[in-house]
N, C-alpha and C positions, 0 to 999 in steps of 0.2 A: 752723379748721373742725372739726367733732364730726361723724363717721361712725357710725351705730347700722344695728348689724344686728340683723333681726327674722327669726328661722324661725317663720314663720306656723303650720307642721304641730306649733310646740309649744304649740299649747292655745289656746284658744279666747276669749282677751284679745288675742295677737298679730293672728289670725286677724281679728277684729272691728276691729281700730285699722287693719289694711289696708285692708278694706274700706270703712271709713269715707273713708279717704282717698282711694280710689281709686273711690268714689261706686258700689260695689255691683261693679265687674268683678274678674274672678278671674283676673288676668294679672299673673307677676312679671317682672323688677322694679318696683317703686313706688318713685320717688326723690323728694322731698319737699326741694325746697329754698326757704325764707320760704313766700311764696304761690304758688309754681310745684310743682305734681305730673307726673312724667311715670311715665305706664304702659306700662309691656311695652318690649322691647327696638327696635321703630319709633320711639320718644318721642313716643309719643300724648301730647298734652295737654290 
């Protein structure tokens, strides 16, 4: 399994690839595993 960490506050390609994933909300963490996204520490899905 490949773990990538993203600091979003470093520029505005990270910042953009979260959002995409994360379908416009502004809550960390985004974890990204195949086709499962979970947002923010609750595990919004």
């Amino acid at each position: 399994m490949t773990v990538d960490y993203v600091q979003v506050l470093s520029g505005p390609e990270q910042m953009n690839a979260m959002l995409t994933y994360s379908k416009g909300e502004r809550r960390v963490p985004v974890i990204v595993e195949g086709d499962k996204v979970t947002i923010g520490f609750e595990g919004k899905t």
